[in-house]
C-alpha positions as CSV (number, residue, x, y, z in Angstrom):
1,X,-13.4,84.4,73.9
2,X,-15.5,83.0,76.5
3,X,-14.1,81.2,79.4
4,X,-16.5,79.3,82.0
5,X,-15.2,79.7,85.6
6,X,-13.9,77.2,87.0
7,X,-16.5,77.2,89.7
8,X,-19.5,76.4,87.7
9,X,-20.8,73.4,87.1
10,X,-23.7,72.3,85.1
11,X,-26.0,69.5,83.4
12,X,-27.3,70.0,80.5
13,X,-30.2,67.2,78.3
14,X,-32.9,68.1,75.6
15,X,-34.9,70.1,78.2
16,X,-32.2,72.5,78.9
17,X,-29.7,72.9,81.6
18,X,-28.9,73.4,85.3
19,X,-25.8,75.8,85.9
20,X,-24.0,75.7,89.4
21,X,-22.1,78.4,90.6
22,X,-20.3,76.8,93.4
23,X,-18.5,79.8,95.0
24,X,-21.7,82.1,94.7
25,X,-23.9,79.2,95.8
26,X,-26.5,79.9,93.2
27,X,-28.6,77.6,90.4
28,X,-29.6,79.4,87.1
29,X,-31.8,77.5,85.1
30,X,-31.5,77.2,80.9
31,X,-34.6,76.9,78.6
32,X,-33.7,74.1,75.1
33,X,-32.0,77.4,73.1
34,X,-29.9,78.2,76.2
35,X,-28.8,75.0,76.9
36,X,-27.6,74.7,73.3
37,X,-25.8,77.5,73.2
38,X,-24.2,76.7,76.5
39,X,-22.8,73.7,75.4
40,X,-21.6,74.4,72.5
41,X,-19.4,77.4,75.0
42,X,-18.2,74.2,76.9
43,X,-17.1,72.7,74.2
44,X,-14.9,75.7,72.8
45,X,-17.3,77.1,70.3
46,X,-16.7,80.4,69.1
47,X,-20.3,82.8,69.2
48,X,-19.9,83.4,65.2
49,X,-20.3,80.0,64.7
50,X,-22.9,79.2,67.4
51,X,-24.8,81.9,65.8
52,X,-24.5,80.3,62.2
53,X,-25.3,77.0,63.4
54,X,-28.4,77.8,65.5
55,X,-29.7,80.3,62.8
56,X,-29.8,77.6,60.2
57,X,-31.0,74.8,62.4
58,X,-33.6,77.5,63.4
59,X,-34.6,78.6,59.8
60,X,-33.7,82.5,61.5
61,X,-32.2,85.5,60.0
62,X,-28.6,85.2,61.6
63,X,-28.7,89.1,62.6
64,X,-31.9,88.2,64.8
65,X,-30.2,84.9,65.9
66,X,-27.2,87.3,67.0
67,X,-28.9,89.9,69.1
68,X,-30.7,87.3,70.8
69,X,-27.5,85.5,71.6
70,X,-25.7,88.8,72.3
71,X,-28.8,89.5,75.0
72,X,-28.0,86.0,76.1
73,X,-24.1,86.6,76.6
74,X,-25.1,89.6,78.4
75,X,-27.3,87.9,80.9
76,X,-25.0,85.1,81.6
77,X,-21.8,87.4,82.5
78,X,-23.9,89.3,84.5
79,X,-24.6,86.5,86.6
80,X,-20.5,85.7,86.1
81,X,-21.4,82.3,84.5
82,X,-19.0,83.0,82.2
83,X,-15.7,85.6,81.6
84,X,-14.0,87.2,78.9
85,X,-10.4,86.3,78.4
């Protein structure tokens, strides 16, 4: 399970999202597909189901849908946006 830190912060509306890492002092910005799957990781959302969702909303293969996600995942832990508990 994903867990966002407690120091980030972040907006997100139909354009994307804005991500503020408070104790790193950085901003990371999220395209509309980013910001979708980032809120639906605020609001508790496991990645199975993100991946279901956004593959039928997206008319996409689910296993291309999940190693885009997966790369996504990747890119935000490396910039500790988000932790595995």
């Amino acid at each position: 399970m994903f867990v966002m830190p407690s120091h980030i912060r972040s907006i997100v509306d139909h354009d994307g999202a804005v991500i503020l890492d408070i104790s790193r002092n950085t901003m990371a910005t999220l395209n509309p597909t980013g910001a979708y799957i980032w809120q639906r990781l605020i609001q508790g959302m496991d990645i199975e189901t993100i991946i279901v969702e956004l593959a039928r909303e997206t008319k996409t293969e689910e296993i291309a849908v999940a190693n885009d996600v997966s790369a996504f995942m990747e890119d935000l832990k490396s910039r500790h946006l988000v932790t595995i508990s």
